[in-house]
KESE-528521 format. One line per 5 residues: number of its first residue (from 0); their letters; for each residue y, z, x of C-alpha. Coordinates in Angstrom, 3 decimals. Layout:
<nodes>
NUM> a> Y:Z:X; ...
</nodes>
This chain:
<nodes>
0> xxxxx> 28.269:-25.085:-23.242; 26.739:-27.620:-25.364; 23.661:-27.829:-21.967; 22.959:-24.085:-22.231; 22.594:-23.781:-25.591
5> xxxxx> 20.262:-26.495:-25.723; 18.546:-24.636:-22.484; 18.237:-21.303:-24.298; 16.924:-22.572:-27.464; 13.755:-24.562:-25.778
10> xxxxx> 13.110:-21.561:-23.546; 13.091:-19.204:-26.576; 11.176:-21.458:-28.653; 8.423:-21.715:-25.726; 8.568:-18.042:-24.006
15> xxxxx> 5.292:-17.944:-24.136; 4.558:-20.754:-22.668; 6.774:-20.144:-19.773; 5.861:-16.485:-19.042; 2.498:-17.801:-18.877
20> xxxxx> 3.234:-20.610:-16.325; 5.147:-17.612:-14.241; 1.938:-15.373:-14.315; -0.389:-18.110:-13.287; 1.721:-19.823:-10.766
25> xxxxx> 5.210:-18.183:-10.385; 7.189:-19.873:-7.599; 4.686:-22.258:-6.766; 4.457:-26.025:-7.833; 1.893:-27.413:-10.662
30> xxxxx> 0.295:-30.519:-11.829; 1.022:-31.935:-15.614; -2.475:-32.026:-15.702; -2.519:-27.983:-15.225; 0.295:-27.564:-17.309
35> xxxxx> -1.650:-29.644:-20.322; -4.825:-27.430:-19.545; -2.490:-24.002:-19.986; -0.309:-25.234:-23.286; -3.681:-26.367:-24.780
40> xxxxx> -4.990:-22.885:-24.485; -2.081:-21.128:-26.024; -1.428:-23.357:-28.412; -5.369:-23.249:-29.791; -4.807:-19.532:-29.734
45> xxxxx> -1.520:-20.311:-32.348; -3.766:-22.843:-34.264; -6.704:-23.683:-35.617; -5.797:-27.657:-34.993; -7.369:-29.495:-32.356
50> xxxxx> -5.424:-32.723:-32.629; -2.576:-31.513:-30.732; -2.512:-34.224:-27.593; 0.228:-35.754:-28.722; 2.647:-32.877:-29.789
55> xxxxx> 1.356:-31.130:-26.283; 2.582:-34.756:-24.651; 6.339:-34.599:-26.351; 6.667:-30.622:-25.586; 5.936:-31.714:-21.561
60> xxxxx> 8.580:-34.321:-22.052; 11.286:-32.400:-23.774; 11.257:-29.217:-21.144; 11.214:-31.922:-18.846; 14.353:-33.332:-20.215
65> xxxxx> 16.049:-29.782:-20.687; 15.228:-29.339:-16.769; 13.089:-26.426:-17.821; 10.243:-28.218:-15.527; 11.779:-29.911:-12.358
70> xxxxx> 9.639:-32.825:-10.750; 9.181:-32.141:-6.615; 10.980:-34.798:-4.620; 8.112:-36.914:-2.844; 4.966:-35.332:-4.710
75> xxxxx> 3.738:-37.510:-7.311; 3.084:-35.222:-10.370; 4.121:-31.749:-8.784; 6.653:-29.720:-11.044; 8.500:-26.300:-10.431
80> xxxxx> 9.709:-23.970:-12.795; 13.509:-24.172:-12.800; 14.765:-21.437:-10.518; 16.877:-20.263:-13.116; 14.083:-19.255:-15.394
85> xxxxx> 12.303:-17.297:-12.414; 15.667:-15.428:-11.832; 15.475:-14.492:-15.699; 12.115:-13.230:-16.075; 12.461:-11.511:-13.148
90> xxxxx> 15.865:-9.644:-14.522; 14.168:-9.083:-17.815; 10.962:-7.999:-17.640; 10.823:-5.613:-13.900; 7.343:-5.491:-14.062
95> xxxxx> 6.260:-6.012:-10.601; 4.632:-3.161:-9.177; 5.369:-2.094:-5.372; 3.921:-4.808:-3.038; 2.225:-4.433:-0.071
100> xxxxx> 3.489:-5.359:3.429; 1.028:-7.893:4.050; 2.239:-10.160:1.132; 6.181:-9.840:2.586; 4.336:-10.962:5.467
105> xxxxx> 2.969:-14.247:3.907; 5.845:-15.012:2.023; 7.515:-14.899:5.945; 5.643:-17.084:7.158; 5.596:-19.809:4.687
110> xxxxx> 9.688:-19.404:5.212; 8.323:-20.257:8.944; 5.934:-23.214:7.634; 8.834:-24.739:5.546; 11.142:-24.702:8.449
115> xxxxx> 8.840:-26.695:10.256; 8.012:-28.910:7.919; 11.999:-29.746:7.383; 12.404:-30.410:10.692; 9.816:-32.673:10.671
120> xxxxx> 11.429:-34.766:7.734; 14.950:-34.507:9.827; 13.103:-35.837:12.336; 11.532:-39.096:10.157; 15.216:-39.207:8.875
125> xxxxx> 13.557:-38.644:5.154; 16.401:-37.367:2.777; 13.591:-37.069:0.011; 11.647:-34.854:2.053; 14.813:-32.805:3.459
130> xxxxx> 16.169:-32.400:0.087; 12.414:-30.946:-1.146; 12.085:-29.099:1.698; 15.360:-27.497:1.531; 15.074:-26.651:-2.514
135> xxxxx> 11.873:-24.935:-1.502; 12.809:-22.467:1.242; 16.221:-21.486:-0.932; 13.704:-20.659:-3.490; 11.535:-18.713:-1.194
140> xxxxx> 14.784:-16.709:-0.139; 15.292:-15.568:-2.826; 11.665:-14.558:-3.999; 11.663:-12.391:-0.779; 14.903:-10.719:-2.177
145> xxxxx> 13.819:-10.368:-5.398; 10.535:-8.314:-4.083; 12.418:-6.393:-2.181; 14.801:-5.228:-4.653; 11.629:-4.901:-6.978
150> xxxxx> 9.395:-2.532:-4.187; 13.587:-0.412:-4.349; 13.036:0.040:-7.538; 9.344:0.551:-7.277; 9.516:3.430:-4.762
155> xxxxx> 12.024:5.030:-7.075; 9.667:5.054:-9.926; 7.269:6.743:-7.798; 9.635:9.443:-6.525; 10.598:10.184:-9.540
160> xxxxx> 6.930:10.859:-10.509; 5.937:13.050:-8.205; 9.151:15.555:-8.090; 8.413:15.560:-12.520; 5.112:16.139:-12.726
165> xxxxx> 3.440:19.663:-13.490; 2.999:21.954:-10.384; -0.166:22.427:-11.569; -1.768:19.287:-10.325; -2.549:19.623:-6.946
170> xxxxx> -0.521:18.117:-4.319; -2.231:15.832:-2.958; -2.965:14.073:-6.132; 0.671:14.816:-6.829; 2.138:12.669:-3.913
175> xxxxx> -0.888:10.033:-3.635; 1.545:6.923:-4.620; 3.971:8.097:-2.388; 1.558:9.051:0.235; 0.153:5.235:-0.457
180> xxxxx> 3.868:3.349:-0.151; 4.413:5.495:2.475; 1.618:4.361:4.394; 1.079:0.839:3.248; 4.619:-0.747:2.530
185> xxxxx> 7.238:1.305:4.785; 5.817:2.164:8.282; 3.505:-1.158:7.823; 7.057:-2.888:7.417; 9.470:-0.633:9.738
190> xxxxx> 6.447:-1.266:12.977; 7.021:-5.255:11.888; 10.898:-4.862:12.054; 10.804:-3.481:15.751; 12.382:-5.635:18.324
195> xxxxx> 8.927:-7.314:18.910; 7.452:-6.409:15.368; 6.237:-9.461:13.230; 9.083:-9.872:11.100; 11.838:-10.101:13.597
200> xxxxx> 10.005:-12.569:15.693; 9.252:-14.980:13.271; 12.974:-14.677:11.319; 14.586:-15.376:14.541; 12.335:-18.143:15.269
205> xxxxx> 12.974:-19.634:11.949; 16.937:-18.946:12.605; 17.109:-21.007:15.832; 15.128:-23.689:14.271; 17.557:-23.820:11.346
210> xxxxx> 20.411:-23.869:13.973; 18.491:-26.764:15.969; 18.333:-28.509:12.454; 21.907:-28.450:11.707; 23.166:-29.798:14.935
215> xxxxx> 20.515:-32.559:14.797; 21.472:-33.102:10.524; 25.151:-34.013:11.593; 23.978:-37.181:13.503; 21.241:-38.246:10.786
220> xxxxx> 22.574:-36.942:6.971; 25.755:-36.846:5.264; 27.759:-34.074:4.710; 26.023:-32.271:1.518; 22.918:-31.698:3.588
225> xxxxx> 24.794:-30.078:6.611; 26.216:-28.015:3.808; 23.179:-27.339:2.113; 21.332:-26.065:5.408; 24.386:-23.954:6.575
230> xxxxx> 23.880:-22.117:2.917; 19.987:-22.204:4.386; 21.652:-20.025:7.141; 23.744:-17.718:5.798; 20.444:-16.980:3.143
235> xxxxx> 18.204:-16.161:6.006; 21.299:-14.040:7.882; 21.542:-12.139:4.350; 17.767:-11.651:3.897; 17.681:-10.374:7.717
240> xxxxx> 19.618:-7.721:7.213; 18.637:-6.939:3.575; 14.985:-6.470:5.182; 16.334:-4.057:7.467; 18.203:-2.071:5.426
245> xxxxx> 15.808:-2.104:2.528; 13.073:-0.553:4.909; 15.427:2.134:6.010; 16.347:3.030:2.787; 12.381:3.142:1.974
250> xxxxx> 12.009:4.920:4.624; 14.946:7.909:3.941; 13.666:8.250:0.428; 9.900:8.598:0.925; 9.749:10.686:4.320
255> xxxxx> 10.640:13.806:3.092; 7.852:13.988:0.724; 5.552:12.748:3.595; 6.679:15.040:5.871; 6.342:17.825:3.153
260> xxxxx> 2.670:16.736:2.001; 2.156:16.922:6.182; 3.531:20.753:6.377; 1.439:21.914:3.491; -1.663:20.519:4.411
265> xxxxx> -1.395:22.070:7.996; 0.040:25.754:6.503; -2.701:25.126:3.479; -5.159:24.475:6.750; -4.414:27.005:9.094
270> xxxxx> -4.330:30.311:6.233; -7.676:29.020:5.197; -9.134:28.728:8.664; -7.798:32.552:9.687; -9.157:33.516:6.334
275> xxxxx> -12.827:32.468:6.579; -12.698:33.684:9.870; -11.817:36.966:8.680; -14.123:37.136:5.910; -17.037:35.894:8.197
280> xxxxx> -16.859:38.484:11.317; -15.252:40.862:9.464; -14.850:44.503:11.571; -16.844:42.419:14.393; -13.686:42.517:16.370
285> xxxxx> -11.953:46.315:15.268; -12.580:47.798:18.411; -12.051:44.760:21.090; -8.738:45.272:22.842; -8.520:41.062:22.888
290> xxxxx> -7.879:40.052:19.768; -9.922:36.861:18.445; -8.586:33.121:18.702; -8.331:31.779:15.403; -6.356:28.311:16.756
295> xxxxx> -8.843:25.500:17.611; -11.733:26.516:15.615; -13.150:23.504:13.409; -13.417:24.320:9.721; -13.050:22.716:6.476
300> xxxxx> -9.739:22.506:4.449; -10.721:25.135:1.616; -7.712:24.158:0.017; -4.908:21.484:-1.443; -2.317:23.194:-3.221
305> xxxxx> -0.326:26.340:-3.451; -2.007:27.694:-6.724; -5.104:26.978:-4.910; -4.502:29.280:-1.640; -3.224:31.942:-4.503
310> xxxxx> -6.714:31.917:-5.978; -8.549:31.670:-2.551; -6.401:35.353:-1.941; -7.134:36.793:-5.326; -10.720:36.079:-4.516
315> xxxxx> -10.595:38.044:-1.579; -8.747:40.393:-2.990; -11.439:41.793:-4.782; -14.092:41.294:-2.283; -16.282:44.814:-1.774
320> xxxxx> -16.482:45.300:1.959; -19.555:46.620:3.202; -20.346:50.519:3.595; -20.282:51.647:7.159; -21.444:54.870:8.182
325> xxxxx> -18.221:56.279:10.945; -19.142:59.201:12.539; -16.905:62.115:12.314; -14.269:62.748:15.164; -15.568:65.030:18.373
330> xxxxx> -14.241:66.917:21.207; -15.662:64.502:23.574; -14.108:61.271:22.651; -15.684:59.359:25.823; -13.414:57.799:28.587
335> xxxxx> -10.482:56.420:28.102; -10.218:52.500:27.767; -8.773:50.655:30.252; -5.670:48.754:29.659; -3.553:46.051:31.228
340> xxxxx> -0.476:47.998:31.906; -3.108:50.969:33.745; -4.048:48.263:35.768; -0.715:46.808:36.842; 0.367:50.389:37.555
345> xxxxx> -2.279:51.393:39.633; -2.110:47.668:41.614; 1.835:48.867:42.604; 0.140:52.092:44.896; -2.030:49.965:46.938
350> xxxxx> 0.281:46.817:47.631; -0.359:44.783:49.468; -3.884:43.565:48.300; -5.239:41.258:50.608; -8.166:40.666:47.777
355> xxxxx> -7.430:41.033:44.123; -10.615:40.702:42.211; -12.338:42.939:45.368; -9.853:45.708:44.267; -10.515:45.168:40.714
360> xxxxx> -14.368:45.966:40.909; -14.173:48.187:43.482; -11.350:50.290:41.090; -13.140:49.508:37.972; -16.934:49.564:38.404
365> xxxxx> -16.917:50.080:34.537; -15.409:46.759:33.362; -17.016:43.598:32.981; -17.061:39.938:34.284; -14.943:39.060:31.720
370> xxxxx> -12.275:41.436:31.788; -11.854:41.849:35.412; -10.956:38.221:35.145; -8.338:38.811:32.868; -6.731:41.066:34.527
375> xxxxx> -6.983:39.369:37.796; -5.620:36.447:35.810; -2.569:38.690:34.162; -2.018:39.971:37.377; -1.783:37.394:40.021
380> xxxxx> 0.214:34.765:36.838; 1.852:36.765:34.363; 3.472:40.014:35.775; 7.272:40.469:35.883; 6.769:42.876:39.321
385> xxxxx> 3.675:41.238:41.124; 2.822:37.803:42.569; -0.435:36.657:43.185; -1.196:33.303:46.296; -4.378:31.340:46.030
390> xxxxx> -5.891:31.391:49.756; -7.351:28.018:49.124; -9.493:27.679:52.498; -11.322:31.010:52.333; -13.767:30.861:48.969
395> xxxxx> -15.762:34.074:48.726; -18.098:35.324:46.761; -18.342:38.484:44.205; -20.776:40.148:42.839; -20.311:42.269:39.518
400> xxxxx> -22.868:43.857:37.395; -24.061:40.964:35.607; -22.451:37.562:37.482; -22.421:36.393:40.691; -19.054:34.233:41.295
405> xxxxx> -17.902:32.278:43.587; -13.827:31.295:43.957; -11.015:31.481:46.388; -9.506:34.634:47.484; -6.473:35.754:45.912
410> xxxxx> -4.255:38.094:47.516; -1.314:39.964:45.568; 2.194:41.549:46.690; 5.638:42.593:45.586; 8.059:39.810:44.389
415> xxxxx> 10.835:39.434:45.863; 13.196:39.530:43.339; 11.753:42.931:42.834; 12.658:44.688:45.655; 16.175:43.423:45.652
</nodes>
């Protein structure tokens, strides 16, 4: 215990120093020259004493010697912070904010870069380069755990956020880090882990190079490097399904908020599009037996929220509708409107038709291009009691009181199901 006490000490002693290396360089190798630059700085913000070469000389040394700074095999003045350290800060301090697809992405394919370049040092039977090769993608393992558990943890955070804070933000503010993981960490990530997503490809390309590796290691190194690239193995066999099951756990957590944020907008959407059409036409359509489309028409969202859409109603709540003059009630109320179901039961008396819309205007003079149509439409499509057959080679033409149209001739009878 003697070694770890001594450890602990000179990391407490220089925490600063360290968390400052991690910052600037985290997992990545760094010169002694880059490592003088960065102590320099932090120790001139300690102290007012420039002559500090020498002390800054023996501090490189001693971490050095307490394996708190670990020289790369093969690269002449490279050093890596001892994973051990990384593990710790990481543990400690959670800091790390959610990260974005792209950079799991990078850190993927520099597991794909490493495996090549071990291969290439099995290949020059190098055990230097196979043992620095090997340190380096166990080390990038387990940063791409460690960021996954961290963007867990993350998402949680963010959750959390949204379902406690005050109702009286609006929603879409509400849910905008959720909205933002949501669209660039988890479906980035979940498209990548599809059969022939990024991600899968390139960890089964590194797994059948690691594979190739081993069976070539057992006719060129001993047995502690077969070992140590079968743990290689097992690592990437662990992160491949911790990346899949992270996602999907991403993915459970933040939908439901997405998919709520999605339902609101489009209720939030539609209630202000049928109210501003209402407001703008007003009585325009009171005494039109069709009533007016309100789906399809392009108009701004008017609102994001429910406390919003409450005031939007209030609003019009209060609204003074314009005075219209209605004429008192007579005798003589005018003709009769003509309906659909007048129309269907007059059609039944004079079956068959040979010529539907013929009937129509010669029945209903009164009626115009558009609603002779309609019910030519209703009645040769949507009865329950009439069909209606398209005589596609005879096109005719028809003349109403305002269109001239020309279209095939459409005859209408009993259905059979009818008369049985």
């Amino acid at each position: 215990m003697e070694y770890v006490r001594k450890f602990l000490r000179t990391l407490l002693s220089h925490i600063d120093l360290i968390s400052a290396l991690h910052n600037q360089y985290g997992s990545l190798s760094f010169s002694s020259r880059e490592f003088m630059d960065l102590a320099r700085t932090i120790h001139l913000n300690e102290s007012s004493d420039d002559d500090n070469g020498g002390e800054l000389t023996d501090l490189f040394t001693r971490l050095c010697q307490q394996e708190l700074l670990i020289p790369v095999a093969r690269a002449e003045n490279q050093y890596d912070l001892n994973p051990t350290i990384l593990d710790i800060i990481e543990l400690i301090t959670d800091q790390q904010q959610l990260g974005l697809s792209a950079s799991l992405k990078a850190k993927i394919d520099d597991l794909h870069r490493l495996t090549h370049l071990l291969g290439n040092g099995l290949a020059a039977r190098d055990s230097y380069l196979v043992g620095r090769y090997t340190s380096q993608l166990d080390r990038r393992f387990r940063d791409v755990h460690r960021e996954l558990q961290q963007n867990e943890q993350a998402i949680m955070r963010i959750i959390e956020d949204a379902k406690n804070s005050s109702r009286d933000i609006p929603l879409k503010t509400r849910y905008s880090l959720a909205l933002d993981a949501w669209n660039n960490y988890v479906r980035p990530a979940a498209d990548m882990l599809d059969v022939q997503g990024d991600y899968e490809r390139t960890l089964k390309s590194i797994e059948h190079q690691l594979l190739d590796h081993m069976e070539q290691a057992r006719h060129t190194i001993g047995f502690e490097g077969i070992a140590r690239l079968e743990k290689l193995n097992y690592r990437l066999l662990d992160l491949r399904s911790a990346l899949r099951r992270s996602i999907d756990r991403c993915s459970r957590l933040l939908e439901p908020i997405y998919r709520r944020f999605q339902q609101n907008s489009s209720l939030t959407r539609g209630a202000s599009i049928a109210i501003a059409e209402m407001r703008r036409n007003k009585f325009k359509y009171a005494c039109s037996p069709n009533g007016v489309e309100l789906i399809g028409r392009s108009r701004p969202s008017l609102t994001d929220s429910d406390n919003s859409l409450i005031a939007y109603l209030s609003e019009l709540s209060v609204l003074e509708s314009p005075h219209f003059d209605i004429p008192e009630a007579s005798e003589d109320s005018g003709p009769e409107p003509v309906t659909y179901s007048m129309v269907e039961e007059a059609a039944l008396s004079f079956l068959p038709i040979q010529d539907c819309l013929d009937w129509l205007i010669q029945q209903y003079p009164q009626l115009d291009t558009r609603q002779l149509l309609e019910f030519m439409t209703r009645l040769t499509n949507e009865s329950e009691i009439l069909a209606g057959e398209v005589v596609a080679e005879e096109a005719r033409q028809y003349e109403t009181d305002t269109h001239l149209i020309t279209m095939q001739r459409r005859t209408l009878a009993r259905k059979e199901a009818a008369n049985t």
